[in-house]
ROVOVEX-969512 format. One record per residue (C-alpha): residue number from 1; residue in one letter; x, y, z. Coordinates in steps of 0.5 Angstrom, whole numbers, plus 2048, in hexadecimal, padded with zeros to 3 digits. Each point is the difference from the previous one (the first is absolute). Layout:
N
<NUM "A" <X Y Z>>,
...
END
This chain:
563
<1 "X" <814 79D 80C>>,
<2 "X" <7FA 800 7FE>>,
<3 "X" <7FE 801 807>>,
<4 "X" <805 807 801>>,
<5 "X" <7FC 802 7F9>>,
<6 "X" <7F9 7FF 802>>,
<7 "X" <801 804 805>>,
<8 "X" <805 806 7FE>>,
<9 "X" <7FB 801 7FB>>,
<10 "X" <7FB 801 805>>,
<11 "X" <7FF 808 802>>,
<12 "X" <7FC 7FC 807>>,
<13 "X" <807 7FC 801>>,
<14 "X" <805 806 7FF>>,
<15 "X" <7FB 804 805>>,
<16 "X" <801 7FB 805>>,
<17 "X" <808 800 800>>,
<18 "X" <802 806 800>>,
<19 "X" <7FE 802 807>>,
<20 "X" <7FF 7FC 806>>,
<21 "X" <7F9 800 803>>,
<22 "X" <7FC 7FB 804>>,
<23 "X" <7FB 800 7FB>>,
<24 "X" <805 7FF 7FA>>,
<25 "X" <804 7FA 804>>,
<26 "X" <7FA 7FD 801>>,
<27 "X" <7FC 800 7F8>>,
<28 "X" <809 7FD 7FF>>,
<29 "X" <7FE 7FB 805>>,
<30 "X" <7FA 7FE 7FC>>,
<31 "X" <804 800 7F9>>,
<32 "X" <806 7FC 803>>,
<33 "X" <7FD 7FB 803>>,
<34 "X" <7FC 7FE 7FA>>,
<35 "X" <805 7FF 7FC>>,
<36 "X" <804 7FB 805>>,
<37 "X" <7FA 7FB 800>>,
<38 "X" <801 801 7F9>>,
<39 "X" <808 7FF 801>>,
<40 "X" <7FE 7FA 803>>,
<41 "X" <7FB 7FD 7FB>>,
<42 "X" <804 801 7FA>>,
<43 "X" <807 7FC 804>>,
<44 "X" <803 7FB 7FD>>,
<45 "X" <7FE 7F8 804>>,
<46 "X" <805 7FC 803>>,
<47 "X" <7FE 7FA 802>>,
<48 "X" <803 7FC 806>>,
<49 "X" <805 7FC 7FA>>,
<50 "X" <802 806 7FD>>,
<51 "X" <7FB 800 7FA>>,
<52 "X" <7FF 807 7FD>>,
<53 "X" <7F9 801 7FF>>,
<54 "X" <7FE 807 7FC>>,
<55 "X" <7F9 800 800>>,
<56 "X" <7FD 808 7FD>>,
<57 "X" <7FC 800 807>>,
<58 "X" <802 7FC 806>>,
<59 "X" <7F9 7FD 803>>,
<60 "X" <803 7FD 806>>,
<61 "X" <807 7FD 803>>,
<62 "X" <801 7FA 804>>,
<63 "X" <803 800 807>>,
<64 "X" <806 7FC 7FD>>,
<65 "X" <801 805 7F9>>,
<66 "X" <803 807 801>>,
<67 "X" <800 806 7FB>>,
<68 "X" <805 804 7FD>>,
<69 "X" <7FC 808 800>>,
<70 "X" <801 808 7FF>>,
<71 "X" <7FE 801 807>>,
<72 "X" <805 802 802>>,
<73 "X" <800 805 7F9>>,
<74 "X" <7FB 803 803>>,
<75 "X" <801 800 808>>,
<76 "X" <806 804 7FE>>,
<77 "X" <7FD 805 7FB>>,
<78 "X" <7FA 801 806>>,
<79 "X" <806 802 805>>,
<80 "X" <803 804 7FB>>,
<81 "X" <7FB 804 7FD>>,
<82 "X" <7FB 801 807>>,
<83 "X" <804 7FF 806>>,
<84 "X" <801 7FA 805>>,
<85 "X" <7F9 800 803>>,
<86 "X" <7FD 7FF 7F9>>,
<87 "X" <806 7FB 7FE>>,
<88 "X" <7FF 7FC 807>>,
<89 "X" <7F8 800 7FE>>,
<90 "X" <801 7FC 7FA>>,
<91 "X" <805 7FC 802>>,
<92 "X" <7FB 7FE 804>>,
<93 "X" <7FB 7FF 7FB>>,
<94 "X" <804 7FD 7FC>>,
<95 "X" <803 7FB 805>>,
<96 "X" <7F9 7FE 802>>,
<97 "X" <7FD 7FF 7F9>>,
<98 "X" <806 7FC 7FF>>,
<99 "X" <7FF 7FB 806>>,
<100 "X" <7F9 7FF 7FF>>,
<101 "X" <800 7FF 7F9>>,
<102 "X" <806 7FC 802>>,
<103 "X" <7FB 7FB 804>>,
<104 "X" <802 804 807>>,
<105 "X" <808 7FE 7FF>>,
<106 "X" <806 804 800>>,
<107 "X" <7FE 804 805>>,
<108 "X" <807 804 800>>,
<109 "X" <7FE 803 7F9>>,
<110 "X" <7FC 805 805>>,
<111 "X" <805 801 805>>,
<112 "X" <805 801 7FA>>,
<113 "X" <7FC 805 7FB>>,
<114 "X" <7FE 804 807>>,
<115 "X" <808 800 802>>,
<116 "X" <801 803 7F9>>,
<117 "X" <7FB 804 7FE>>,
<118 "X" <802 804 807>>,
<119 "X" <808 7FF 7FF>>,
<120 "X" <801 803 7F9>>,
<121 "X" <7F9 805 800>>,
<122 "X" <805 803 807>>,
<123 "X" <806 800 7FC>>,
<124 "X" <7FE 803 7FB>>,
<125 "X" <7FE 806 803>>,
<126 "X" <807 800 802>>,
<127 "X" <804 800 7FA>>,
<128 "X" <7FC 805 7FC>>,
<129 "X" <801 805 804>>,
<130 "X" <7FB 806 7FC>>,
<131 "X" <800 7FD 7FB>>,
<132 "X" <7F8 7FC 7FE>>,
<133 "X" <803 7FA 7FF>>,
<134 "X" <808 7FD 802>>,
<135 "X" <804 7FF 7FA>>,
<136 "X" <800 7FA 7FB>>,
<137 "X" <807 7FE 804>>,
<138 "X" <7FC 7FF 807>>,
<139 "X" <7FB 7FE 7FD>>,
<140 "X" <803 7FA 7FD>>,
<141 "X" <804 7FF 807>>,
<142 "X" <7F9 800 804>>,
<143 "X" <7FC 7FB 7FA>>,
<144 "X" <806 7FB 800>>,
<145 "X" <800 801 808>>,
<146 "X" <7F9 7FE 800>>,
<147 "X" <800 7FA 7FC>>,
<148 "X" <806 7FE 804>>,
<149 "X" <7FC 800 806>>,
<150 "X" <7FB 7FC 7FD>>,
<151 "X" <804 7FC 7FE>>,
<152 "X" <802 7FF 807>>,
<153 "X" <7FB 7FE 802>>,
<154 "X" <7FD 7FB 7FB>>,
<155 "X" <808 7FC 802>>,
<156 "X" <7FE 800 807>>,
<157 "X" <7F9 7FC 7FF>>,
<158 "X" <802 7FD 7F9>>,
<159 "X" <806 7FF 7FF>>,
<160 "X" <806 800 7FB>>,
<161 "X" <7FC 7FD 7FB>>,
<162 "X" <7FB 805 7FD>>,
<163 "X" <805 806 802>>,
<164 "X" <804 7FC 7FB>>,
<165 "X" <7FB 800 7FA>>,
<166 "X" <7FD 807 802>>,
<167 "X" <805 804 802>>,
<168 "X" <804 803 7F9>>,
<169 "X" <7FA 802 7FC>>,
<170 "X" <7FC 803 807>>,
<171 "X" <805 805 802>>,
<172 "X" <801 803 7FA>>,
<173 "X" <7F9 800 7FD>>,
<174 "X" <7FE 803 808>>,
<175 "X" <806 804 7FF>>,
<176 "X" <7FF 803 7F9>>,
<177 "X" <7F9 801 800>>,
<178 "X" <800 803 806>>,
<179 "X" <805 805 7FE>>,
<180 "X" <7FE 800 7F8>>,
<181 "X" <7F8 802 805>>,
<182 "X" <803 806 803>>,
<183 "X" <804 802 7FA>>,
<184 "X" <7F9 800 7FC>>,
<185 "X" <7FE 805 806>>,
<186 "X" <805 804 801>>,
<187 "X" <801 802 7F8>>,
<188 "X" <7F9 801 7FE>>,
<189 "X" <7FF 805 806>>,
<190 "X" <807 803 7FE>>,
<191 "X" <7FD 801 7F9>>,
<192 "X" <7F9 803 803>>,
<193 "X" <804 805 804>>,
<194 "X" <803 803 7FA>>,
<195 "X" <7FA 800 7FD>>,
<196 "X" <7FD 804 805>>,
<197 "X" <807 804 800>>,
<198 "X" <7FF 801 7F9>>,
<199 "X" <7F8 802 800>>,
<200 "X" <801 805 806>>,
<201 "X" <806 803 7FC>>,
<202 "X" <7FB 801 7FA>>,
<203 "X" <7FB 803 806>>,
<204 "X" <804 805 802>>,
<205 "X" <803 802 7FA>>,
<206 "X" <7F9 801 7FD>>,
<207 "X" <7FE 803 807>>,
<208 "X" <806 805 7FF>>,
<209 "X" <7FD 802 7F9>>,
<210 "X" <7F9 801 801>>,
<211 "X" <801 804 807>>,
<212 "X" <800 805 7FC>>,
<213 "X" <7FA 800 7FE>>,
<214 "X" <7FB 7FD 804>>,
<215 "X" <802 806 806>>,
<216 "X" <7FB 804 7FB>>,
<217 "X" <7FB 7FC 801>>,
<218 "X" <7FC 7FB 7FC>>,
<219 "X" <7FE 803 7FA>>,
<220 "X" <801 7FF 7F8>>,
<221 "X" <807 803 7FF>>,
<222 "X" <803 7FD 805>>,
<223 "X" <7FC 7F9 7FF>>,
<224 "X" <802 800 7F8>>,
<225 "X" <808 801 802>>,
<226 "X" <7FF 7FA 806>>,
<227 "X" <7FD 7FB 7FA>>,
<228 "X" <805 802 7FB>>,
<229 "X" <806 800 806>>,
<230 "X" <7FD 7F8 802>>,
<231 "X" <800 7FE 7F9>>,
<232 "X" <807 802 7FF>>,
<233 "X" <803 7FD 806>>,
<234 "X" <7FC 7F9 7FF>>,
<235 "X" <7FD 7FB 7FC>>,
<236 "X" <7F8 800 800>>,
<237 "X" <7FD 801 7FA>>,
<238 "X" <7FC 806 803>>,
<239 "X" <7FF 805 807>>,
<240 "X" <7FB 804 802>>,
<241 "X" <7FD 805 805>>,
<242 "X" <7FA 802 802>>,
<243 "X" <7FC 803 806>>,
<244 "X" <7F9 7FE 803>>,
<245 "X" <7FD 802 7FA>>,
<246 "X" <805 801 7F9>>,
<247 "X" <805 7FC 7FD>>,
<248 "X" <805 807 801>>,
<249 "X" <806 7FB 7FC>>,
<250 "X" <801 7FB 7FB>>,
<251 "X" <806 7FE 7FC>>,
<252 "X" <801 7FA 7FC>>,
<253 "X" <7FB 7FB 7FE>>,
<254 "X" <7FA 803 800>>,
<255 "X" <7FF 806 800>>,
<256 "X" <7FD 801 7FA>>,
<257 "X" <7FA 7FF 805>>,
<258 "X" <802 801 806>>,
<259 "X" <800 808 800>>,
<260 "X" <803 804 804>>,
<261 "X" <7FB 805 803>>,
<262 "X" <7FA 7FB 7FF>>,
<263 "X" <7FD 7FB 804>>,
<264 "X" <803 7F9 803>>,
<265 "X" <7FD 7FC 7FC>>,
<266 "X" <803 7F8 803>>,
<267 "X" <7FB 7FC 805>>,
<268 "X" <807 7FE 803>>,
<269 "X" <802 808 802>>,
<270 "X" <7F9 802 802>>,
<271 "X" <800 7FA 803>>,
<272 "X" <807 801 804>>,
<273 "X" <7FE 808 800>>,
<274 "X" <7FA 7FE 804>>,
<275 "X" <803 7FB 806>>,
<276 "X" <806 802 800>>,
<277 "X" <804 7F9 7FF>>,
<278 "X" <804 7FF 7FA>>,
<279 "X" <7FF 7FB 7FB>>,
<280 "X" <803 7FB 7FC>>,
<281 "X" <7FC 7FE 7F9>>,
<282 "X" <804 7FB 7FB>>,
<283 "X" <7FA 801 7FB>>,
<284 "X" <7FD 805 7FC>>,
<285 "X" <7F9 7FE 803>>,
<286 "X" <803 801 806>>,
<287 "X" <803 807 7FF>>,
<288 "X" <7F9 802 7FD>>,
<289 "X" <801 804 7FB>>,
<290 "X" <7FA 801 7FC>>,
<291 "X" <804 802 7FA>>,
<292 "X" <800 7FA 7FB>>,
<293 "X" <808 802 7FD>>,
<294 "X" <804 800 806>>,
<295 "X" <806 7FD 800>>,
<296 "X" <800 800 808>>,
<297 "X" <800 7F9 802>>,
<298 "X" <803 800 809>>,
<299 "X" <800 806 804>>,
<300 "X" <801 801 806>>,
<301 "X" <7FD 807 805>>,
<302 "X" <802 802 806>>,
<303 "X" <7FD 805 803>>,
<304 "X" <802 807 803>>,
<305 "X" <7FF 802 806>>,
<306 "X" <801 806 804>>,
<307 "X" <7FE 800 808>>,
<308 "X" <7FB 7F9 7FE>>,
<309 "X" <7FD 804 7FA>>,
<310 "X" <801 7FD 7FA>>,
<311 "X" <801 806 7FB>>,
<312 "X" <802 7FC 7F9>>,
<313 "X" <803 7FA 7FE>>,
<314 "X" <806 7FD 7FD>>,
<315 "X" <800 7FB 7FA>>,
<316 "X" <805 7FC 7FC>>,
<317 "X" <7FE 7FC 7FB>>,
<318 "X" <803 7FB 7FB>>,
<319 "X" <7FE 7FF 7F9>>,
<320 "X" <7FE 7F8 7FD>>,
<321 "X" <806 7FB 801>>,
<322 "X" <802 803 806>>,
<323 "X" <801 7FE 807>>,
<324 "X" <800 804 807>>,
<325 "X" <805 7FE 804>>,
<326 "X" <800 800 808>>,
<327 "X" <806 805 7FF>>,
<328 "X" <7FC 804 7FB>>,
<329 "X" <7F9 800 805>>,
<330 "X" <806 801 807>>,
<331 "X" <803 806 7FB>>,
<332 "X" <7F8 803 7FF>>,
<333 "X" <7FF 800 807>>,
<334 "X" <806 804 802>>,
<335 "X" <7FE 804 7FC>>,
<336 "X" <7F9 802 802>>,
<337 "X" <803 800 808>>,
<338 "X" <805 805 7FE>>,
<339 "X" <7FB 804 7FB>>,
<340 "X" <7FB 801 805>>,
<341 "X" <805 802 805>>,
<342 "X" <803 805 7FC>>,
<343 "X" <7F9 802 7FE>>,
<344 "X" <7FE 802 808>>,
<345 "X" <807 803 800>>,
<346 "X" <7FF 804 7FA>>,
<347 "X" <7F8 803 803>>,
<348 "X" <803 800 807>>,
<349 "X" <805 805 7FE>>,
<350 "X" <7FB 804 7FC>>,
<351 "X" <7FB 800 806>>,
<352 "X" <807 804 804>>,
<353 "X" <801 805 7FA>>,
<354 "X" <7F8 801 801>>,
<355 "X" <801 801 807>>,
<356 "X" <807 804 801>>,
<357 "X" <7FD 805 7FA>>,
<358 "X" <7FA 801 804>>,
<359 "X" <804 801 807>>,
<360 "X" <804 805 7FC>>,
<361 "X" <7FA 803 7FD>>,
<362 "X" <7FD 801 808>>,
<363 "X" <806 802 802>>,
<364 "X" <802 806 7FB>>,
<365 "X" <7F8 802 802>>,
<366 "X" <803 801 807>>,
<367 "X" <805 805 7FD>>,
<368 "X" <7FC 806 7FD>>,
<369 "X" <7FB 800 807>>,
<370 "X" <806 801 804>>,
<371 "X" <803 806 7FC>>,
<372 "X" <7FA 803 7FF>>,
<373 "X" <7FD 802 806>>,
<374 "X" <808 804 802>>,
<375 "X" <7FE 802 7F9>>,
<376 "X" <7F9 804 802>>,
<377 "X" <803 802 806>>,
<378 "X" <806 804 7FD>>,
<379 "X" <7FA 805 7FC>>,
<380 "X" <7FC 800 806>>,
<381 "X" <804 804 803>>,
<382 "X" <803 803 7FA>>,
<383 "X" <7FA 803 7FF>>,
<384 "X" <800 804 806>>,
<385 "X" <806 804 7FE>>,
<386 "X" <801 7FF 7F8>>,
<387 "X" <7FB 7FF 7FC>>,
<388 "X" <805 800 7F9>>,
<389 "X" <804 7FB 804>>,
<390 "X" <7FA 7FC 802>>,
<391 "X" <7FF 7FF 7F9>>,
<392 "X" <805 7FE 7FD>>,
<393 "X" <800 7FB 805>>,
<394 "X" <7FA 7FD 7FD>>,
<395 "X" <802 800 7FA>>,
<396 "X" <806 7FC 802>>,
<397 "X" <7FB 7FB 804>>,
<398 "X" <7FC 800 7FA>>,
<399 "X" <806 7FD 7FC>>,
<400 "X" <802 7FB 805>>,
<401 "X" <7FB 7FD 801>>,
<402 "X" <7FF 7FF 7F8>>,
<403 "X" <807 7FD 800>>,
<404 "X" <7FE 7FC 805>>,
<405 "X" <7FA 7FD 7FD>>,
<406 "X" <804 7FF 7FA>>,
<407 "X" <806 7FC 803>>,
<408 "X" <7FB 7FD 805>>,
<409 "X" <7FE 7FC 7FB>>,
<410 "X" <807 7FD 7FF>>,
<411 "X" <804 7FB 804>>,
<412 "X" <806 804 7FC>>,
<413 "X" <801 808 7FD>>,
<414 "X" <805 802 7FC>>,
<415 "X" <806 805 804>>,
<416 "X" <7FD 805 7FC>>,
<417 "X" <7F9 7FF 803>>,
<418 "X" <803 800 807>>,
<419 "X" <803 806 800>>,
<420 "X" <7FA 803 7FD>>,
<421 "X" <7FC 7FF 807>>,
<422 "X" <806 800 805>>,
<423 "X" <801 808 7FD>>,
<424 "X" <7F8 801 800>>,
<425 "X" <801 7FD 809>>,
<426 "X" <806 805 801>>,
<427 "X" <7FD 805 7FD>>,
<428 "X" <7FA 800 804>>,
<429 "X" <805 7FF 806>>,
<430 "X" <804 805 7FF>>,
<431 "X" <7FA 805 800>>,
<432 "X" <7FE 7FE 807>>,
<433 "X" <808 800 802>>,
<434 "X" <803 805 7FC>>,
<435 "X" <809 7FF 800>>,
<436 "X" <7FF 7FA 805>>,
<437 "X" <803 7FB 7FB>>,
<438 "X" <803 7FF 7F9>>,
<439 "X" <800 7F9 7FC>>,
<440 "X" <806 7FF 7FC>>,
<441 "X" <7FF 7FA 7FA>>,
<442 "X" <807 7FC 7FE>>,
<443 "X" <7FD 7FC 7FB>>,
<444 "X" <805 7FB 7FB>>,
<445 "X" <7F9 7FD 7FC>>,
<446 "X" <7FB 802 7FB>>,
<447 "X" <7FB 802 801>>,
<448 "X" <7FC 7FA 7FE>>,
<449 "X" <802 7FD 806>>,
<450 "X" <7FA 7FD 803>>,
<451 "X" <7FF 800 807>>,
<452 "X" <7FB 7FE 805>>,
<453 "X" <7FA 805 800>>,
<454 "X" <801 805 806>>,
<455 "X" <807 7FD 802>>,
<456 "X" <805 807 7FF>>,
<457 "X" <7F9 804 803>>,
<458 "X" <800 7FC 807>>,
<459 "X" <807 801 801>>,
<460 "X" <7FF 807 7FF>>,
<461 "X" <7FA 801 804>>,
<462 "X" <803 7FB 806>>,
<463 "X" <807 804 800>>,
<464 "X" <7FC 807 800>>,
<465 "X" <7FB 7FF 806>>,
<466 "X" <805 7FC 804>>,
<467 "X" <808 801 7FE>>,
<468 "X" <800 808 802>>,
<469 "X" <7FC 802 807>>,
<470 "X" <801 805 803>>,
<471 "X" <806 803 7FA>>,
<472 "X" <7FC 806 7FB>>,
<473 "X" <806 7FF 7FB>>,
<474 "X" <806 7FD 7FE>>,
<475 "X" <7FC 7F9 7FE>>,
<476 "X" <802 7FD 7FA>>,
<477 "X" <7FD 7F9 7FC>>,
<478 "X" <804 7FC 7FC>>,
<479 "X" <7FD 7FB 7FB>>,
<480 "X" <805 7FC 7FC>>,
<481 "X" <7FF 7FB 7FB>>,
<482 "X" <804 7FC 7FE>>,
<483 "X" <802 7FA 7FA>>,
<484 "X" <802 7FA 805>>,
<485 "X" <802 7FA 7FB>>,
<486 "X" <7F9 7FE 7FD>>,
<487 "X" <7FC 804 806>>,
<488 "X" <7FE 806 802>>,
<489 "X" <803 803 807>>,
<490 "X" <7FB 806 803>>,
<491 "X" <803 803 806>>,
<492 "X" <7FD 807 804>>,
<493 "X" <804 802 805>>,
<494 "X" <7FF 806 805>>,
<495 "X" <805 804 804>>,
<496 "X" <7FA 801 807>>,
<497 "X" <801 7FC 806>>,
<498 "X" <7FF 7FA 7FF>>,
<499 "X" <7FB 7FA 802>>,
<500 "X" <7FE 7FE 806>>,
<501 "X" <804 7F9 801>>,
<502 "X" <7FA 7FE 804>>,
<503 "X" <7FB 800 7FA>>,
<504 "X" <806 7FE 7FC>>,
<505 "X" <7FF 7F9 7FE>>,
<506 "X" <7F9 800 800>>,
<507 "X" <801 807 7FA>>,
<508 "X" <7FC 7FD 7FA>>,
<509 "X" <7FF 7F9 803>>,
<510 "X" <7FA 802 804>>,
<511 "X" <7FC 806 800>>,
<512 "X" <801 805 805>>,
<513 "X" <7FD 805 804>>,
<514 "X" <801 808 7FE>>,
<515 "X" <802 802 807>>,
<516 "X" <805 7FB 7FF>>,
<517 "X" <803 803 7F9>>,
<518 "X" <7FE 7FB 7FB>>,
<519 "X" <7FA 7FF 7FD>>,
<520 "X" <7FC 7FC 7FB>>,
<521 "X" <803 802 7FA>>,
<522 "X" <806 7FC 800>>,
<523 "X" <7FE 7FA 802>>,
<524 "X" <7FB 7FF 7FA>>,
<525 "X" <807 803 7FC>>,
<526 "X" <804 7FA 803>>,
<527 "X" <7F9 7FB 7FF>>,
<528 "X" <800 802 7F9>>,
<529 "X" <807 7FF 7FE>>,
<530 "X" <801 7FA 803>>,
<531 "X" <7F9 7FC 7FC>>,
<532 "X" <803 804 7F9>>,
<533 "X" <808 7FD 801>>,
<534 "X" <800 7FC 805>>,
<535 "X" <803 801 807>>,
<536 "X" <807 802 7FE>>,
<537 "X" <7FD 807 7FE>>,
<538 "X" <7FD 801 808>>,
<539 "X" <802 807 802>>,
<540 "X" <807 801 804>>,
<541 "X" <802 806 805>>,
<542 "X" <805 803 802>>,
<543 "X" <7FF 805 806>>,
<544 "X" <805 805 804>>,
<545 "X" <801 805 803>>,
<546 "X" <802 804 7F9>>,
<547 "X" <7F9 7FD 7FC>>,
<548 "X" <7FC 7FA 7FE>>,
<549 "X" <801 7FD 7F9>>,
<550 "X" <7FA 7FB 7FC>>,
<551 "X" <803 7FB 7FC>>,
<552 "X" <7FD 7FB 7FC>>,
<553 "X" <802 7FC 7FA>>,
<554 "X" <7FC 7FD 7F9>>,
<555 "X" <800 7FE 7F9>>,
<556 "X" <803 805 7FC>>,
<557 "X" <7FA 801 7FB>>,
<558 "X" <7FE 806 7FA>>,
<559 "X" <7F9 800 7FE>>,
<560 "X" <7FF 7FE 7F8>>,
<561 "X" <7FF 806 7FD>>,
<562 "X" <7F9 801 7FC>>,
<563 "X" <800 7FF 7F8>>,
END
């Protein structure tokens, strides 16, 4: 027993059983083969007339004495816990330790622990199936079949005699204690998984509720309501948070002097700050506080890392009369890995935002060059005929363009502000085509529907130079816009000639020459919508031979409304 406790209570020991490795079978090789020479320094001496000798430590054993001993205990919980090469190894030990110290007789004793360390260790294995260890009933039938094994073997050299004096009382000790071992291993890993069950329980739950906060980043805000979220969820006297530099929170004890916003003024969280290894203090000196009145007596500080670079700490501290359990040190440490995971989560996704808007923003600068030049062109040649109407085209590029400055500045512009700048484009068109076609708008939304920038006007623009070849008249645009569930469906239908199924597939997903009736202008739109809402808004087309129709569908969202 107090074997099966000292061991059990070694986080060392509880490593080496729980997995099968060449390096733990042989550091449990090591520890089993100590104990049986100590099993067989501790028996109890029979002499050649049946005297029973109990010395505290047995010195030595004549060729004509016998002892009665736990070896077996000990050879059996080798092969139980580690396997039959290791059970058979300190059988092999403890055989050779016996007969030396036994004088070099009873040489069976090393054929016998040998035999029972790999029997009972192969067996074992058997029986337990998945399990780490075989159930108490097996374990109780293989330590009883190791006992009877030996005893066979000392009636084949010994004879009946010394079987009947030690046969009762070392079968059920072997027994017993073998099983009681194995019991003590079983129950305190037991335990240690619920344990773990229970600390990681806490993690998640603590994860769960601190996400929200640590996707904006690390800054006060979102620090104090992480302290004041791990304050209320366990039982340390006191929570910080810091960056490189500041204690960006502190709730607890202590916070009279470790202020938010001011510089961390403990040796051990500098000290942590700066290698970028947690630390464990159990005293105030080890803490380093230079405060003479702080209540904070141990603490732990894991760093927090982002990419390999430590950008603030984690600490946790008890005040006097308290101590930090393992439990306790295992939860902190959860908790740093998965704060500094959701903190390069959060700033990664902050980096794609960043990186979305600006392609949004590079795309919508591509818009107004491409109308533009059609723009210049139309009064070009407008000047030459009609100088009135010349003009006033003008005057409607200038309104277009200042539109597009406007909503160029916006991801997203509000119904109204859209249809302002599609009315200034087809108005400019219509100068140059008069009669070639009308828009039709089927709206079922207010006007303070927000849309993508410059969505309705490329439809439009698309529909215009590409629908209607070779027909001067008779071409309508439809733009419907519609409530669809809690999105916004936008649809821009034509009734031309359709597209080119060759060039169909690639509509959108891939920029496509002039010449082959496409051209920028809708996959910027495609490339838009799919980075503000994802790929289920992705253009869809449908074409035939009475028309084409653009749908899309988003978030249905109305701008706030100024106060």
């Amino acid at each position: 027993m107090i074997l099966a406790f000292m061991l059990v209570n070694m986080r060392f020991f509880r490593n080496l059983i729980e997995k099968r490795t060449l390096k733990s079978q042989i550091w449990l090789f090591v520890i089993f083969s100590l104990f049986v020479v100590i099993a067989n320094l501790t028996g109890v001496e029979i002499s050649s007339s049946k005297e029973i000798v109990t010395p505290l430590i047995i010195t030595g054993l004549p060729q004509t004495d016998s002892i009665a001993n736990t070896r077996m205990l000990v050879i059996t919980t080798a092969s139980l816990t580690a396997g039959p090469y290791v059970g058979m190894l300190v059988g092999l030990v403890g055989g050779l330790h016996r007969v030396i110290f036994g004088g070099f007789s009873d040489y069976f004793y090393i054929a016998s622990s040998v035999l029972i360390g790999y029997l009972i260790g192969v067996l074992g294995d058997r029986v337990k199936k998945n399990s780490l260890y075989p159930s108490s009933f097996w374990v109780a039938v293989l330590s009883l079949f190791a006992e009877l094994i030996q005893m066979a073997f000392i009636f084949a050299f010994h004879g009946f005699g010394l079987i009947k004096l030690i046969f009762i009382p070392m079968i059920l000790l072997n027994t017993i204690g073998s099983s009681l071992f194995i019991e003590i291993l079983k129950t305190y890993l037991s335990n240690e998984r619920q344990l773990r069950a229970v600390q990681t329980k806490d993690v998640l739950e603590l994860t769960n509720k601190t996400l929200p906060y640590f996707r904006h980043g690390l800054d006060l805000n979102s620090a104090a309501h992480v302290c004041h979220i791990i304050k209320k969820y366990t039982k340390f006297d006191a929570v910080g948070l810091t960056d490189r530099v500041n204690v960006l929170a502190h709730v607890g004890a202590g916070q009279d002097h470790h202020i938010a916003g001011e510089p961390v003024i403990t040796d051990m969280s500098k000290t942590v700050i700066a290698t970028g290894k947690e630390k464990l203090a159990h005293s105030k000196e080890e803490i380093g506080c230079p405060h003479k009145g702080c209540p904070l007596t141990s603490a732990i500080v894991c760093p927090l890392q982002v990419n390999k670079k430590t950008i603030g700490a984690l600490k946790l501290y008890f005040c006097e009369g308290r101590e930090m359990t393992v439990v306790e040190e295992n939860l902190v440490r959860g908790l740093a890995m998965i704060f500094s995971g959701q903190l390069a989560i959060g700033i990664t996704e902050q980096q794609t935002a960043l990186l979305n808007e600006a392609e949004i923003r590079a795309l919508q600068v591509q818009i107004n060059p491409h109308f533009f030049f059609n723009a210049v062109n139309t009064i070009v040649a407008l000047m030459r005929v009609d100088v009135d109407q010349a003009h006033d085209a003008l005057m409607e590029l200038s309104t277009f363009f200042r539109s597009s400055l406007k909503n160029g500045q916006a991801k997203e512009v509000t119904l109204e502000q859209e249809k302002q700048h599609v009315e200034a484009y087809t108005k400019i068109e219509s100068l140059r085509f008069p009669n070639k076609f009308t828009v039709d708008y089927q709206i079922e939304v207010p006007n303070e529907t927000l849309l993508p920038s410059f969505c309705l006007q490329i439809f439009i623009e698309n529909a215009i130079r590409h629908a209607f070849k070779g027909r001067k008249t008779g071409n309508q645009i439809t733009v419907n816009l519609s409530r669809k569930g809690a999105n916004l469906a936008i649809s821009v239908s034509d009734n031309g000639s359709g597209i080119d199924p060759q060039i169909l597939s690639r509509l959108g997903q891939e920029p496509i020459s002039e010449s082959k009736g496409s051209g920028l202008a809708l996959y910027n739109l495609n490339k838009r919508l799919i980075n503000l809402y994802g790929t289920s808004s992705q253009l869809k087309v449908l074409t035939g031979a009475n028309g084409t129709t653009f749908k899309t569908t988003i978030p249905l969202k109305l701008a706030k409304k100024a106060n």
